[in-house]
GUPA-836873 format. One record per residue (C-alpha): x negated, y negated, z negated; residue in three letters. Coordinates in steps of 0.5 Angstrom, whole numbers, plus 500, padded with zeros to 3 digits. Layout:
! GUPA-836873
XYZala;...
END
This chain:
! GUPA-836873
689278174unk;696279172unk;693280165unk;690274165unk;697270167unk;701274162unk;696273156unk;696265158unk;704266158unk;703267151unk;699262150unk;691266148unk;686262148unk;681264154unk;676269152unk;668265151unk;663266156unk;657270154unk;652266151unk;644269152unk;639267148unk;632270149unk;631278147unk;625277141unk;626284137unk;628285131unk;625287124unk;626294123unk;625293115unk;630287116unk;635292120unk;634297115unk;636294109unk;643291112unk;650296110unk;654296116unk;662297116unk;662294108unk;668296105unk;673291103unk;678295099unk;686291098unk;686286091unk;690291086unk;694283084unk;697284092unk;701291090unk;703292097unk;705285098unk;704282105unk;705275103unk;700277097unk;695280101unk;695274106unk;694269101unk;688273098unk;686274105unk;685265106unk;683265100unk;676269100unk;676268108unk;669264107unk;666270102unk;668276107unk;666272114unk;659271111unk;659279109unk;661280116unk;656276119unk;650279114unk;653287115unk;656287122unk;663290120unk;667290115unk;672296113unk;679293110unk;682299106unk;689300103unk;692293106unk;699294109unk;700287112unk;697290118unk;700297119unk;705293124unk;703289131unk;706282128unk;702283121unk;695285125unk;695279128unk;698275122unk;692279117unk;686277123unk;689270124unk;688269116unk;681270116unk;682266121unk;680270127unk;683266133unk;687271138unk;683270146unk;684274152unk;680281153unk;674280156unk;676287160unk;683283161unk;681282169unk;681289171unk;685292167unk;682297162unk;686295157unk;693293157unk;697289152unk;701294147unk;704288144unk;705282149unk;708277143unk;702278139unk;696278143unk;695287141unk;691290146unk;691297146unk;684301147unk;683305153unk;688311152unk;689313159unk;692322160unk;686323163unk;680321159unk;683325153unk;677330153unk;672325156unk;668322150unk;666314149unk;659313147unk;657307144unk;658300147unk;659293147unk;667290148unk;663285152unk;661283159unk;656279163unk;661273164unk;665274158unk;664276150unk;669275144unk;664274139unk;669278134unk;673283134unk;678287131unk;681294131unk;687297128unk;690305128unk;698305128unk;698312128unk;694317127unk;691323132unk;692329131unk;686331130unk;680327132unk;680320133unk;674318130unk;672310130unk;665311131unk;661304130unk;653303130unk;648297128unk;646295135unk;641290131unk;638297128unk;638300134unk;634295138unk;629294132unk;627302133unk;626300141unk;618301143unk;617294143unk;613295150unk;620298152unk;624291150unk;618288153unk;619290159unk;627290159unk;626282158unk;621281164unk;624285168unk;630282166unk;634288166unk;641289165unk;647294164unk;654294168unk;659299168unk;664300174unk;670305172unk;672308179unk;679313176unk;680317181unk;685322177unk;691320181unk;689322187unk;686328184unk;692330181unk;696330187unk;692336190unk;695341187unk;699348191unk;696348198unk;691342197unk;688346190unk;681346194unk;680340195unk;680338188unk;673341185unk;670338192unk;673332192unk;670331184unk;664333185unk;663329192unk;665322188unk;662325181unk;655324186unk;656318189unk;657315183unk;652318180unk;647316185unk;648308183unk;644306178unk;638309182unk;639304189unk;640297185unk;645292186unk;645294194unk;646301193unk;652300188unk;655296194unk;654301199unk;655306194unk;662305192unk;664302200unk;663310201unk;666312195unk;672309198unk;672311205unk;671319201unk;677317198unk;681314203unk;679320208unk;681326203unk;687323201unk;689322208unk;687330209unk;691331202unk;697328206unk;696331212unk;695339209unk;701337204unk;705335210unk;703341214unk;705345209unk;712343209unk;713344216unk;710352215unk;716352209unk;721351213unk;
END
């Protein structure tokens, strides 16, 4: 909630509830003809002006948010007015693209890495650095930003790939019985992150064994989730917690006679 709060300090619009309509398919021929991630190259006439680029940018707004509606995603190339925060959010609103709070902004997955700008930063935690991210939809049940926008200020080292797919592709090459079956069953996905890696880190020294049960105890609860329904997640993550608390009391208490047999 303090995300929330602090976003509408800055005065962003809230983020769009989601708006379902009925899963039909689509056409694998439709869906094969689109080019997704178009290209947009920096007009030569801007020669590195930020103003230049802007104006541009209005200019042809109407063209380039009709390309993106018809390939799903644009790539801007050679553009410098968004290789800094207050210019990213000045190059999305002159197409225009109106900043609104992250859909995730209530528990927390992203934080705000430029406060006066309405800048998200993307998941970026220590301990997801050799985890990777699948492909997914920056959206919830409730809450959808039917646009998005994503800028690199530095580079990785090595890595960082922006993986982007056609989810319109991807849903024409389902087995049309299997959608089928998703839209009577009306099936749905949701994702609950659980970091455990705070707790995980503290179990060093005297309480180094506890950490690979630990893991593997709350790796398998969590597992387990998807295959009890709705019920089952709710018993699961209740028993998750009581695994948590219970082994952080244990950590607690073998730190703290470790202590006592040092002294």
């Amino acid at each position: 909630m303090l995300q929330l709060a602090a976003a509408a300090a800055l005065g962003l619009l809230p983020c769009p509830a989601t708006r379902w309509s009925p899963a039909t398919g689509a056409s694998p021929a439709t869906a094969a003809e689109r080019t997704i991630l178009r290209p947009v190259h920096a007009p030569a006439s801007a020669a590195g002006s930020a103003e230049a680029e802007l104006a541009w940018l209005r200019e042809h707004a109407d063209d380039l948010m009709a390309s993106l509606d018809e390939a799903g995603a644009l790539h801007f190339r050679g553009f410098c007015t968004s290789t800094t925060k207050p210019g990213f959010r000045r190059f999305c609103e002159a197409l225009p693209l109106q900043p609104c709070t992250d859909p995730l902004a209530s528990i927390g997955v992203r934080s705000l890495l430029a406060k006066e700008e309405g800048v998200y930063e993307a998941v970026n935690a220590q301990a997801l650095a050799a985890t990777y991210i699948g492909l997914h939809n920056d959206a919830t049940w409730a809450l959808t930003a039917p646009f998005a926008a994503f800028v690199c200020f530095e580079a990785a080292p090595s890595g960082g790939a922006f993986l982007v797919a056609d989810g319109r592709r991807v849903l024409a090459e389902l087995e049309p019985a299997l959608v089928e079956q998703f839209c009577a069953r009306n099936v749905s996905i949701r994702v609950v992150q659980f970091d455990a890696s705070p707790l995980l880190a503290r179990c060093t020294g005297a309480a180094a064994p506890l950490r690979a049960p630990l893991a593997s105890a709350i790796a398998a609860l969590v597992g387990a989730a998807p295959r009890l329904g709705r019920v089952g997640l709710t018993l699961t993550l209740t028993l998750t917690l009581t695994l948590t608390l219970t082994l952080a009391l244990a950590l607690a208490l073998t730190l703290a006679l470790s202590r006592s047999a040092s002294c």
